[in-house]
TORMIKOL-162860 format. One record per residue (C-alpha): x negated, y, z. Coordinates in Angstrom, 3 decimals, always signed. Example, Ala and Ser with C-alpha at 12.3 -4.5 7.8 and 13.67 -1.06 7.14 Angstrom:
2
u  v  w
-12.300  -4.500  +7.800
-13.670  -1.060  +7.140
***
This chain:
680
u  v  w
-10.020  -14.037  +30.212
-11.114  -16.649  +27.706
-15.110  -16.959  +27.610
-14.588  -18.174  +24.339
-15.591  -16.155  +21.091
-12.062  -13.786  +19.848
-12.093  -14.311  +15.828
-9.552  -11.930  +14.163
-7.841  -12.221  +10.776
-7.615  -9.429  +8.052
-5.204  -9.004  +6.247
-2.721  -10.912  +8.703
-3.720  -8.946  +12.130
-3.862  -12.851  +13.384
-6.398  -13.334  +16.298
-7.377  -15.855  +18.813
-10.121  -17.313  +20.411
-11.976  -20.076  +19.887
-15.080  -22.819  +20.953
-18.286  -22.089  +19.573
-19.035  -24.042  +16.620
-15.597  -23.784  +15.419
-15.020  -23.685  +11.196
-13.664  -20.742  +10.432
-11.071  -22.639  +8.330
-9.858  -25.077  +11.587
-9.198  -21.520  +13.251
-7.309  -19.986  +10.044
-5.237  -23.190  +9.874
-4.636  -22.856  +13.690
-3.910  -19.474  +13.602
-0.979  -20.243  +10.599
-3.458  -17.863  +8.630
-3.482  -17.853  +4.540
-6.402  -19.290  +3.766
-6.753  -21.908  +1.066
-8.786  -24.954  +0.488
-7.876  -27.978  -1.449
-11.460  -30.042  -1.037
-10.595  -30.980  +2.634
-13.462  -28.450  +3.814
-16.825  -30.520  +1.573
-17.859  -27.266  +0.498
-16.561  -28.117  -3.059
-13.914  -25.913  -3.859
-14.628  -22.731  -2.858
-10.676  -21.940  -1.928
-11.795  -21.033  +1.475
-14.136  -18.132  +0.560
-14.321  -15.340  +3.274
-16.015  -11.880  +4.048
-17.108  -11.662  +7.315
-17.361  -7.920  +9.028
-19.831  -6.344  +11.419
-19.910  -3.718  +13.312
-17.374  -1.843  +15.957
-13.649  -2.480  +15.574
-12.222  -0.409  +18.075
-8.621  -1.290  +16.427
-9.499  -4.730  +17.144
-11.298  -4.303  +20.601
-14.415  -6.244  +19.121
-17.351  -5.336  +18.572
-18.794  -8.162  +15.660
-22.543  -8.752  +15.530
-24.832  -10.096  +12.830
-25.174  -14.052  +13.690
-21.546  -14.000  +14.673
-21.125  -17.226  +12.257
-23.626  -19.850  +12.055
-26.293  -19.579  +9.433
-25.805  -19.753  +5.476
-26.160  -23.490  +5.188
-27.313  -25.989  +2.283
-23.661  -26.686  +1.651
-23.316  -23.143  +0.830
-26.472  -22.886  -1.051
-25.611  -25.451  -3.522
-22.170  -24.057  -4.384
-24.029  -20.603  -4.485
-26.702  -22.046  -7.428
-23.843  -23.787  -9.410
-21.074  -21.400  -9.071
-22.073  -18.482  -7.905
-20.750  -16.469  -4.409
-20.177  -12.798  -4.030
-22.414  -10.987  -2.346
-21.134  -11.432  +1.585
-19.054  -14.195  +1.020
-19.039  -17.364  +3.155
-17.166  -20.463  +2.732
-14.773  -21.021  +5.606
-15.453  -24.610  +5.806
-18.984  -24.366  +6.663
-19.212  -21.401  +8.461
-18.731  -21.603  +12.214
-17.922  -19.079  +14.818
-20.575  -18.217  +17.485
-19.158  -14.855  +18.850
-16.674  -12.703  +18.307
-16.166  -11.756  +14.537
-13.389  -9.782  +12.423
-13.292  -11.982  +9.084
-11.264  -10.739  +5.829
-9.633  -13.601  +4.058
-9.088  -12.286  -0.436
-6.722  -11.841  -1.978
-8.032  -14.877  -4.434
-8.635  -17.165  -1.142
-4.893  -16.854  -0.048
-2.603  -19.492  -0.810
+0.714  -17.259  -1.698
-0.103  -14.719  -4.233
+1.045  -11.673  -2.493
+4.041  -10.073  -4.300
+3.508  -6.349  -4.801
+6.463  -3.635  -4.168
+5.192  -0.812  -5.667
+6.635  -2.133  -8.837
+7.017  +0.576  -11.766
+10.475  +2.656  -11.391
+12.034  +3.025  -15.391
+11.553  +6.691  -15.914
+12.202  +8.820  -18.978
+8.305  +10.302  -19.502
+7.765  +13.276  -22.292
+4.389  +12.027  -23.622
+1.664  +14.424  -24.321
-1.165  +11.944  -22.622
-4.824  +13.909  -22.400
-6.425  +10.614  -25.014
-5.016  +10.358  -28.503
-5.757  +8.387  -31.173
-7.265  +10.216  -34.353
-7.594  +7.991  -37.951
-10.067  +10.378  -40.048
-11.949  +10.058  -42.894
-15.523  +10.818  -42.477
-17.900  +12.223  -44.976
-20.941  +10.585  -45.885
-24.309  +11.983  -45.780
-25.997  +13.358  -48.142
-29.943  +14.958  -48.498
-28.854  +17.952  -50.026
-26.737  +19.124  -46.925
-28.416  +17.464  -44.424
-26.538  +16.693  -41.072
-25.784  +14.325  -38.137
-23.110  +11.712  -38.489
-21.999  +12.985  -35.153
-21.958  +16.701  -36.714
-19.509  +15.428  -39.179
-17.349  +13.400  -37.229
-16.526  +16.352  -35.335
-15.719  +18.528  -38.832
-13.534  +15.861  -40.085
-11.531  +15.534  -36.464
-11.357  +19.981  -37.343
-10.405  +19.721  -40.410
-8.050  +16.595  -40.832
-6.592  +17.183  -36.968
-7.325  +20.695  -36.307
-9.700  +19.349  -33.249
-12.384  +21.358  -32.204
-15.539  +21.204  -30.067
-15.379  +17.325  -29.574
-18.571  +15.968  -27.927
-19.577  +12.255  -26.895
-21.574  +10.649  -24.335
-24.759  +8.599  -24.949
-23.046  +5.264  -25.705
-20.441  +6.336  -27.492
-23.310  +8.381  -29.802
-25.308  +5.138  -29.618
-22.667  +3.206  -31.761
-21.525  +6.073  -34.012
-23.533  +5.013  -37.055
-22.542  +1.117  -37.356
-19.129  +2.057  -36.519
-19.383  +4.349  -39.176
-21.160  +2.200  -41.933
-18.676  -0.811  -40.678
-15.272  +0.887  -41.392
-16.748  +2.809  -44.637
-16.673  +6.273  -43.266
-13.133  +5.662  -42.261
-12.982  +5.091  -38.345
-10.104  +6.011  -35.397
-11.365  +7.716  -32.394
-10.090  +7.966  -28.958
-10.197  +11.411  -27.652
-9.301  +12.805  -24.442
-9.082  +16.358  -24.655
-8.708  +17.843  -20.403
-5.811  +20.225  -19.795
-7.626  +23.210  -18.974
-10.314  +22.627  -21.675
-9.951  +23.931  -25.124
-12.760  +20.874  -25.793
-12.484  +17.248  -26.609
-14.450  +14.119  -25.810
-14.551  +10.911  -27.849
-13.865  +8.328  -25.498
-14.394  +5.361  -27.911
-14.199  +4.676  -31.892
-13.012  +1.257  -33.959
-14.096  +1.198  -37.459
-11.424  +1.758  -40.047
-7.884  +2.124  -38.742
-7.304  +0.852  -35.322
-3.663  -0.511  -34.528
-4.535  -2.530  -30.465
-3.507  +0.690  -29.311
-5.126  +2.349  -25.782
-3.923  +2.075  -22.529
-4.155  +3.415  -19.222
-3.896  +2.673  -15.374
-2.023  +4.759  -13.046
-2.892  +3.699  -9.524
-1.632  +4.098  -6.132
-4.211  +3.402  -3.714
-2.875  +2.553  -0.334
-3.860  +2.084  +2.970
-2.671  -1.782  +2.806
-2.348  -2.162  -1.059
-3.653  -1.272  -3.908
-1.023  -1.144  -6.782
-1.879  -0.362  -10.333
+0.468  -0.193  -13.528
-0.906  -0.951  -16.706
+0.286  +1.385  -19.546
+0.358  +2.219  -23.406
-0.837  +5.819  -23.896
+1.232  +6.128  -27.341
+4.417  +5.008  -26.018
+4.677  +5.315  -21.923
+5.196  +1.820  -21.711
+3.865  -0.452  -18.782
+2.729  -3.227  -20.043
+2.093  -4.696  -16.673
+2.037  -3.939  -12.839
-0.397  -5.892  -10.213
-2.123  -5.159  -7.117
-3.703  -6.547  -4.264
-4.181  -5.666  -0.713
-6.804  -3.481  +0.527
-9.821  -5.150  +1.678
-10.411  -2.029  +3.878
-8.012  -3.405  +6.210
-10.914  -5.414  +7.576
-12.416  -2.123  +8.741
-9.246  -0.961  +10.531
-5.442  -1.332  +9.817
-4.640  +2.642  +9.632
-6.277  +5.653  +8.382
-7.600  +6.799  +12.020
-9.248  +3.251  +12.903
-11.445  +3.603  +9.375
-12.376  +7.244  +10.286
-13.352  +5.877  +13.572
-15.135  +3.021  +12.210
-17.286  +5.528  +10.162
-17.745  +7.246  +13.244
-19.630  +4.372  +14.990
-20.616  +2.457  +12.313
-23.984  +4.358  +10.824
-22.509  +3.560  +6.807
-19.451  +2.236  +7.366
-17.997  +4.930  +4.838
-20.000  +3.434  +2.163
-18.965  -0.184  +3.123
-15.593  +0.673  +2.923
-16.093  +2.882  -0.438
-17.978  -0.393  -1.688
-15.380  -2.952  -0.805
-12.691  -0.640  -2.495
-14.270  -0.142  -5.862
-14.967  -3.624  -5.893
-11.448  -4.461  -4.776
-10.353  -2.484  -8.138
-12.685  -3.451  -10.430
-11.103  -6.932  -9.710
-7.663  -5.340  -10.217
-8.173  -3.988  -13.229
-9.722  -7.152  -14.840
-6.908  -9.343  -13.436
-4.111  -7.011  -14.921
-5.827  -6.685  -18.375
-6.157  -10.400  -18.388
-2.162  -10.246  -17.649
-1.334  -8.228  -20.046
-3.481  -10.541  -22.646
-5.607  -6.507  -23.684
-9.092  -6.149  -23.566
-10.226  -4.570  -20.633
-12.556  -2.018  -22.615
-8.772  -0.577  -24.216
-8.052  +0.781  -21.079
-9.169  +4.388  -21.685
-8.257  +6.032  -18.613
-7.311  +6.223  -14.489
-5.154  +8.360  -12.424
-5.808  +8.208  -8.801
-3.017  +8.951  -6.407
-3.839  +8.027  -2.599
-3.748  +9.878  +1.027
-6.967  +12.079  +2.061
-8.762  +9.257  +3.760
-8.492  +6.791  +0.631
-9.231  +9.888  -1.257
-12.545  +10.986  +0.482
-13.287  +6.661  +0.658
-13.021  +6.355  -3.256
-15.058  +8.978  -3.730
-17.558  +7.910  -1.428
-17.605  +11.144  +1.035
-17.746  +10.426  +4.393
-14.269  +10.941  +6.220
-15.227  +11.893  +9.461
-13.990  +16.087  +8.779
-10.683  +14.136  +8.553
-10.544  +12.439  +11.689
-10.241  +16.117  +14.051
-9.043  +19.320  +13.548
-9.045  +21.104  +11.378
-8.672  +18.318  +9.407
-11.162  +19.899  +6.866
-10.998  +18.302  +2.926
-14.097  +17.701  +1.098
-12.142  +19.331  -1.825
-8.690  +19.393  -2.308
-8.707  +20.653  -5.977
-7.579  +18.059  -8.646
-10.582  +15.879  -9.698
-11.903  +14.822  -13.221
-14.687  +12.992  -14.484
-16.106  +9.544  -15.486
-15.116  +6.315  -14.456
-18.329  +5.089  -14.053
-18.637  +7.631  -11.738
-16.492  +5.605  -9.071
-18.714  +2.436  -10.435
-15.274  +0.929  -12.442
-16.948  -1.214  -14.605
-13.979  -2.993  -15.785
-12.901  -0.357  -18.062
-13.956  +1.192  -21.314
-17.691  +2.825  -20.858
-16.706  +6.139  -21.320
-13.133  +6.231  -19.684
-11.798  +8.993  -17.642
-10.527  +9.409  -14.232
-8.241  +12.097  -13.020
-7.259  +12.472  -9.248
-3.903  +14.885  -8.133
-4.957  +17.431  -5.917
-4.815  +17.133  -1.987
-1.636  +19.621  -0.404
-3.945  +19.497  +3.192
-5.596  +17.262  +5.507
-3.621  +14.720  +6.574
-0.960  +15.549  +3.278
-2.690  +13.391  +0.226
-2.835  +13.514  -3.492
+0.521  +10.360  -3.079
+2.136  +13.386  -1.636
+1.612  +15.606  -4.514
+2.397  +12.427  -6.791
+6.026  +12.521  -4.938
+6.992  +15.914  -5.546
+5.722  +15.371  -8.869
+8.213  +12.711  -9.652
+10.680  +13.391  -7.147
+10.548  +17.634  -7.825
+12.334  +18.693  -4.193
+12.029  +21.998  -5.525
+14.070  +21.497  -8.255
+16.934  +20.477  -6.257
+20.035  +22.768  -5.107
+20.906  +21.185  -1.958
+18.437  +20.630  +0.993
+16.605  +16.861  +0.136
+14.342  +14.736  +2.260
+11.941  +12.760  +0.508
+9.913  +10.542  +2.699
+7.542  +7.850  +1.188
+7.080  +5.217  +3.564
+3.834  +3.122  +4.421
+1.293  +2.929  +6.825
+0.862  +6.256  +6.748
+4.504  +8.226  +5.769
+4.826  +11.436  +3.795
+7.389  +13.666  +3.932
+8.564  +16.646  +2.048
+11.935  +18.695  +2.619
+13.065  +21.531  -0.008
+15.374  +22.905  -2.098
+14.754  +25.647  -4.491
+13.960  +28.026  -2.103
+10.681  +26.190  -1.031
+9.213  +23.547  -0.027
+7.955  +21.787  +3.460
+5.416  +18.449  +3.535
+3.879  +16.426  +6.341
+2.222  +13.709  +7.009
+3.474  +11.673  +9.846
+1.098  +8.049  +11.586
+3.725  +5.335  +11.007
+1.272  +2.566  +11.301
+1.309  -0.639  +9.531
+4.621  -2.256  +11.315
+6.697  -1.284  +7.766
+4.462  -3.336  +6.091
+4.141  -6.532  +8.389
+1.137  -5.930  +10.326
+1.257  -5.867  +13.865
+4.092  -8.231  +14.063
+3.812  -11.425  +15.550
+5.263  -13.448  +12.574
+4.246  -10.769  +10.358
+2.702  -11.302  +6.832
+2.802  -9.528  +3.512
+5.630  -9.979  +1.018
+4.494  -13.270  -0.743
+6.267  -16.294  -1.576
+8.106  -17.681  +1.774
+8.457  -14.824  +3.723
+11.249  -13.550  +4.703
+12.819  -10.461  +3.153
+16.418  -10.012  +4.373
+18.268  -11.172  +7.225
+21.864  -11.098  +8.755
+22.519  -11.751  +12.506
+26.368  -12.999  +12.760
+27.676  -10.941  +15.851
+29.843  -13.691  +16.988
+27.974  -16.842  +16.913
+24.473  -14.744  +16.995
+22.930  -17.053  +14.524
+20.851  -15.815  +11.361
+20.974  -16.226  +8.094
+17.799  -15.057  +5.596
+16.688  -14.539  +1.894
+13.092  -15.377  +1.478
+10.901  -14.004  -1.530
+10.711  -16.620  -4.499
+14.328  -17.412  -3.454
+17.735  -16.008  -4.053
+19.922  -17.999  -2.117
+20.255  -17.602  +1.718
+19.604  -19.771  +4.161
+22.574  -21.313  +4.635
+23.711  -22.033  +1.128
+23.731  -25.423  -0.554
+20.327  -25.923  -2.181
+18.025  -23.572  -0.117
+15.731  -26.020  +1.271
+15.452  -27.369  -1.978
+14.426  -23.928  -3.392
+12.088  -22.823  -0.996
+10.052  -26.475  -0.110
+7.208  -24.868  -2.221
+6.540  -21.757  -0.768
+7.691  -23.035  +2.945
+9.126  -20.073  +5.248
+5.558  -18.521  +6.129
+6.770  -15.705  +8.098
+8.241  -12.176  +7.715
+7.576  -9.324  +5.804
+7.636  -5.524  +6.444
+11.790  -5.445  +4.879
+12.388  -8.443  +7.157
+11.543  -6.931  +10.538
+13.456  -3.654  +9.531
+16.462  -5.460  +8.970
+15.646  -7.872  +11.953
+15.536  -4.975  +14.799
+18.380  -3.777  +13.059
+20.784  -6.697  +12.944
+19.412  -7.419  +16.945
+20.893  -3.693  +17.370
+24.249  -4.731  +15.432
+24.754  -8.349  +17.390
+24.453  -6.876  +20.674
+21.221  -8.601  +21.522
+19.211  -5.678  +22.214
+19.861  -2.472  +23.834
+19.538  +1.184  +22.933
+16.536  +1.351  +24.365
+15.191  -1.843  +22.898
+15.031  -4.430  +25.291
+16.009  -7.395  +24.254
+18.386  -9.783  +26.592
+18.008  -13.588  +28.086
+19.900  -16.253  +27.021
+22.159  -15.894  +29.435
+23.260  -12.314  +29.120
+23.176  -12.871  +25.044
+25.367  -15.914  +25.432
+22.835  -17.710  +22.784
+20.048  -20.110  +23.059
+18.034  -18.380  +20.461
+16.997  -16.071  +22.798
+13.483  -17.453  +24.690
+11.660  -16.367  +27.858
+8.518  -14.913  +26.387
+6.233  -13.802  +29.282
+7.872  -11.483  +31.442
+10.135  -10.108  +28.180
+12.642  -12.525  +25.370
+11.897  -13.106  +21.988
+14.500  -13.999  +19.311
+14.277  -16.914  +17.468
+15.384  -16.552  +13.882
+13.928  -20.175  +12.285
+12.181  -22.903  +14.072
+10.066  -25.561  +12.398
+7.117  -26.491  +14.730
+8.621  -29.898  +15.238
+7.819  -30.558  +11.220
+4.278  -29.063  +11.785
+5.636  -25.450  +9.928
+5.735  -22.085  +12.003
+8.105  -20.685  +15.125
+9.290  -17.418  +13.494
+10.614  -15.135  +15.704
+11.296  -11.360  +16.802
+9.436  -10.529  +20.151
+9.308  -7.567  +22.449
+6.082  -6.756  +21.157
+7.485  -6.242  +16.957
+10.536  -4.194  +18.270
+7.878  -1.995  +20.270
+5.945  -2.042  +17.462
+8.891  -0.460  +15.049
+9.987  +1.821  +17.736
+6.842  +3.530  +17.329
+6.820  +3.581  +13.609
+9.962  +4.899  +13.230
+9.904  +7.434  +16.078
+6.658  +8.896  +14.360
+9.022  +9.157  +11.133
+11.986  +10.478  +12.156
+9.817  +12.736  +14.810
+7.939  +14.364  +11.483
+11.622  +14.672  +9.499
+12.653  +16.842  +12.983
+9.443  +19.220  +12.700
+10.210  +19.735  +8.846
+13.797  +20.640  +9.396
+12.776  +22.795  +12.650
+10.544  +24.646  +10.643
+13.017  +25.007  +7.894
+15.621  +26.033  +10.342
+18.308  +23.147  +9.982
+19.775  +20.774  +11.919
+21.477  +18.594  +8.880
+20.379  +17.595  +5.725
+22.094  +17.295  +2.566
+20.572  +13.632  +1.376
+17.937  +11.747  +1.842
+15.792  +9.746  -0.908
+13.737  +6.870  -0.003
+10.814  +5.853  -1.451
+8.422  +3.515  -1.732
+8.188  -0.386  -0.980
+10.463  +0.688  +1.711
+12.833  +2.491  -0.261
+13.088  -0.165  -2.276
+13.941  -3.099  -0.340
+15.465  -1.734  +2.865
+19.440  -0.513  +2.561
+20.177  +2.392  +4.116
+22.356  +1.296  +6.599
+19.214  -0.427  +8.187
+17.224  +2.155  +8.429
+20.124  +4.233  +9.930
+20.993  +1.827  +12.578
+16.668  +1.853  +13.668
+17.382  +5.795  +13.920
+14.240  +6.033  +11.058
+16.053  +9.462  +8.879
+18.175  +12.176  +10.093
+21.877  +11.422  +10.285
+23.486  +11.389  +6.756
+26.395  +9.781  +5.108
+25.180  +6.562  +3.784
+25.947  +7.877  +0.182
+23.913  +10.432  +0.740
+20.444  +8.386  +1.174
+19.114  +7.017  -2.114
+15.931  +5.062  -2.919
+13.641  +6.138  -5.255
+11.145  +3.129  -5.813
+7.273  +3.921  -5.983
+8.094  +7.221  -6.439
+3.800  +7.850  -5.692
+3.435  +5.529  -8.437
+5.846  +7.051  -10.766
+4.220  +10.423  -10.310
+0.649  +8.601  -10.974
+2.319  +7.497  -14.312
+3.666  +10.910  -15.059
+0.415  +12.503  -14.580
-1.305  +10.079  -17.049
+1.458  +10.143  -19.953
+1.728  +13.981  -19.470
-1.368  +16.229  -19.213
+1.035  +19.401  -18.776
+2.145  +17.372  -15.800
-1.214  +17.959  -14.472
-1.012  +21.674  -14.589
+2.482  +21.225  -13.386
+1.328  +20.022  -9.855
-2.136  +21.454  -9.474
+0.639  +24.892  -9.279
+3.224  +22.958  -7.459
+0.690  +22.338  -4.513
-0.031  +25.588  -3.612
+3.365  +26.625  -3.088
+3.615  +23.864  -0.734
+4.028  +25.120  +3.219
+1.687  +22.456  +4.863
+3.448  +21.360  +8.624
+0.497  +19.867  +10.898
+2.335  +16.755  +13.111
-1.115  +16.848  +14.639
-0.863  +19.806  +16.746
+2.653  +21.228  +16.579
+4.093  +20.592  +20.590
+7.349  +19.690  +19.565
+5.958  +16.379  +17.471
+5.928  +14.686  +21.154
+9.451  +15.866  +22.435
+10.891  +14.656  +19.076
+8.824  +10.935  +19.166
+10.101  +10.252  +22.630
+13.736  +11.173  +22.114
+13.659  +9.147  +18.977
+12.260  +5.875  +20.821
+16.178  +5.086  +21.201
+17.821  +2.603  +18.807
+18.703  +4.900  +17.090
+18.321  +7.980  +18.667
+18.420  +9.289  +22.542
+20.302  +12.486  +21.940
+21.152  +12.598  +18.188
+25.389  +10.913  +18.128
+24.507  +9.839  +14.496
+28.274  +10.695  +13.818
+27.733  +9.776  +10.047
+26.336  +6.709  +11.029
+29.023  +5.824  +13.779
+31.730  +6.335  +10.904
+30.683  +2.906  +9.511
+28.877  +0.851  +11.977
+29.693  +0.470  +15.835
+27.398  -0.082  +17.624
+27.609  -2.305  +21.035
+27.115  -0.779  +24.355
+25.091  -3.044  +26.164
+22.037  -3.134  +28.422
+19.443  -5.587  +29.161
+17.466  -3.627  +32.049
+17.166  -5.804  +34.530
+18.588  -3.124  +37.446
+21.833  -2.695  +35.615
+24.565  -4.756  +34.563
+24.562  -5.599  +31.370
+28.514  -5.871  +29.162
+27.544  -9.173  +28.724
+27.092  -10.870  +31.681
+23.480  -9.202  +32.817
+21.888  -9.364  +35.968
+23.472  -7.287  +39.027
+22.119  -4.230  +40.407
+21.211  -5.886  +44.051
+23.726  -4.323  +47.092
+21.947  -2.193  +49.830
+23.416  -2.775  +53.198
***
């Protein structure tokens, strides 16, 4: 085993090790990761800007010490009085490895600007949002009825509106009187007025009549991203959508290896609450900035997010959440104060509202789903499952309604795979394995021609093909499936049993090559043993949680099947029925839904009704625990097969046939595989 210090690279998952003494930008570059850096490494810059980690990474298998980089030099000193660096920030250039270290690269230090897929679904909303604008005229004072300019604020929002019982915070009180004396007793106020409260609060006031409007965020807080949509409170509209991975992947790719880092990391749960709110603030000024507002317009936050994001926003320690009983802090719906969460981006006095938890390992992103997607609403028996790292699932009809929570990983999203990256300019998103000649053909994001139409090299030479995405390894292992170049079980064959050269001995297993370009100095992209074992146990986890729901429902079939999320989105559902990832259906039967988490985030903030709507929803929810139901284990191993040991997928084998080969090595494979050896 190398002697030499292992470095590893969030958010890529790249690792490898390296001399002492070693800039952490040579190893990024080495590596193929994102970094950026257009001063040739002088220190002048600042592209290369990093956040190095300590502590114990058991995801990683490192443990990362203080001194694991060289000391803060003069270099970064200088650039540090000038320009100014965040607090833990090094530049890559100048800081060299000495031991083992897990290093986050920014979002504003990559090169591609990631591309997020939580993009806002079009959606009819009734709007009844819990802030309002209010014009009112305002009575001045007078010595003969003495009173407080706050005191009549509030009777002219009673009498003119019919509001009653407003209050105000301490800044907002603190520029009542030159607002006032500004607009000439005539002002607009913001007020958000709580669905369960009878009282109001004035959130912020503009002398004389105010016509910028007030906006909102709605934000889905992920494991790997963070994706917010920017929206007008008067008319639904979002203005914008942005997001940006979450720097907690440093800390551990899934929700288990943060809980665990918690665990052995005395407050690692207020690092990782730190570097989220941080991670938003930034957000939040970027997309204001997009959508040309002021930031202090935006008036208020939903939260939606799984219990471990939920418990790491709000800075309580999820270590209840990592074994049974998988006890919640709270799993009531949340309001209060923005501040409260340290979101200094937005207005002063802005509002946050979180949905409420359905159980332990079953989030408010859950709730968010049924919110938009309203299984219990539906006549015939529906599957909704919202993929990500971490997949939710809910099965219903009107009769009721089942949820769990089931530990995909991070494979859907690009992580863990050996060409992997997140969908950003270059990588690839789609792909097509002909079954005859067994060679590819790709789309790449930034680029809607495939690879092997006129003009394509033209049209990507920008971005470059970096790599491949979470929808590009779905379809990948799928199309290997269709060609005949992998087995049911998912081994993949030689050259020589594939009949195609793009099939390379890697280690004792075969990788598939889908685009070469080492000999011009880009990156080998291929499909290895390791990704396909990687989505096997992604999508045996799904489909395994799907089988408990419809066990405990008492079905065997269901009647569709609605995608959602990035997933949903971008994968067809052929794909995903070929990788055995849903129950059997006919293909018209499985539909995407978009960010359908999002879209109940933005449902909740135009609608305060909606609000009361799923705070009533979740606690007719039946709660199914993956953790500890026996039959989660049976179900995972049978559904290891591409697609599916024991299920015939007879909807499935209407459309697509699949080939009947076999690459293990002690049987003969319909190609022309290796003989099982003769006993005499």
């Amino acid at each position: 085993m190398s002697q030499d210090p292992l470095v590893v690279f969030t958010p890529s998952g790249k690792r490898g090790y390296f001399p002492k003494g070693t800039p952490v930008l040579t190893a990024a570059r080495q590596l193929g990761v994102d970094l950026d850096s257009v001063c040739g490494g002088r220190g002048i810059c600042s592209k290369c800007q990093i956040t190095p980690s300590y502590g114990e990474f058991p995801k990683h298998g490192v443990t990362a010490i203080e001194g694991a980089l060289s000391e803060w030099n003069a270099v970064e000193q200088r650039y540090d009085d000038k320009r100014g660096l965040a607090k833990g920030r090094r530049l890559g250039c100048q800081a060299k490895i000495e031991n083992d270290i897990v290093i986050d690269v920014p979002a504003e230090s990559q090169v591609h600007k990631q591309v997020i897929r939580k993009a806002a679904s079009e959606r009819a909303i009734e709007m009844n949002p819990a802030t309002k604008l209010y014009f009112v005229e305002v009575a001045e004072p007078d010595m003969h009825e003495p009173s407080g300019d706050l005191e009549r604020l509030g009777e002219a929002l009673k009498s003119q509106w019919g509001l009653g019982n407003v209050t105000a915070d301490l800044r907002v009180i603190g520029k009542l009187q030159p607002t006032l004396r500004k607009g000439k007793w005539q002002v607009t106020a913001a007020i958000f007025q709580d669905h369960k409260e009878d009282t109001g609060q004035i959130i912020e006031l503009w002398p004389g009549l105010h016509e910028d409007g007030i906006f909102g965020l709605a934000i889905d807080l992920g494991s790997t991203t963070i994706a917010a949509h920017l929206t007008d409170l008067r008319s639904g509209e979002v203005v914008a959508s942005s997001g940006l991975m979450n720097p907690q992947i440093r800390f551990g790719e899934d929700l288990m290896s943060r809980v665990s880092y918690a665990m052995m990391n005395p407050g690692g749960d207020l690092e990782m609450t730190a570097a989220v709110r941080e991670a938003m603030n930034t957000l939040i000024t970027e997309i204001a900035s997009e959508a040309g507002i002021a930031s202090a317009l935006i008036v208020e936050i939903v939260f939606v997010c799984n219990p471990v994001m939920h418990h790491l926003l709000l800075g309580i320690d999820p270590v209840e959440l990592g074994q049974a009983p998988f006890a919640l802090a709270t799993s009531e719906a949340l309001s209060f104060a923005a501040r409260d969460l340290e979101l200094s981006a937005v207005n002063g006095s802005a509002r946050s509202y979180i949905l409420p938890c359905i159980a332990g390992h079953v989030g408010a992103d859950a709730a968010a789903v049924a919110l938009s997607e309203e299984p219990g609403q539906s006549e015939d028996l529906v599957l909704v499952v919202d993929v990500g790292t971490n997949a939710e699932i809910l099965l219903g009809d009107q009769t009721r309604v089942l949820a769990c929570s089931s530990p995909t990983g991070p494979a859907f999203e690009g992580a863990q795979i050996s060409s992997g990256q997140r969908a950003a300019p270059g990588a690839i998103e789609k792909i097509e394995i002909d079954p005859a000649s067994k060679d590819p053909r790709f789309r790449v994001i930034g680029c809607d021609l495939w690879s092997d139409e006129l003009g394509f090299d033209a049209a990507t030479a920008s971005s470059g093909i970096t790599g491949i995405c979470g929808s590009g390894i779905i379809e990948a292992v799928a199309e290997l499936r269709m060609a005949g170049l992998m087995d049911d079980s998912g081994l993949l064959g030689s050259a020589e049993a594939t009949g195609t050269p793009r099939m390379i001995p890697d280690g004792r297993t075969h990788s598939y090559v889908v685009h070469d370009a080492s000999a011009t100095g880009g990156p080998m992209i291929s499909v290895t043993q390791g990704d396909i074992r990687a989505i096997q146990l992604a999508k045996s986890a799904l489909y395994a949680g799907a089988r408990l729901l419809m066990d405990e429902m008492g079905v065997d079939k269901v009647d569709r099947v609605v995608l959602a999320g990035a997933f949903g989105a971008h994968i067809s559902s052929k794909h995903a029925m070929v990788l055995g990832m849903i129950p059997d259906v006919p293909l018209n039967k499985v539909f995407s839904a978009g960010n359908a988490a999002g879209t109940g985030a933005r449902i909740a903030l135009c609608n305060k009704q909606a609000r009361a709507d799923i705070e009533r929803i979740v606690r007719q929810i039946v709660k199914v625990e993956t953790a500890i139901e026996p039959k989660f284990q049976e179900h995972f191993v049978a559904a290891n097969a591409i697609p599916h040991k024991t299920d015939a997928f007879e909807e499935l084998s209407k459309v697509v046939s699949l080939p009947a080969v076999s690459f293990n090595t002690g049987s003969e494979s319909s190609k022309g595989g290796r003989r099982r050896r003769r006993r005499d």
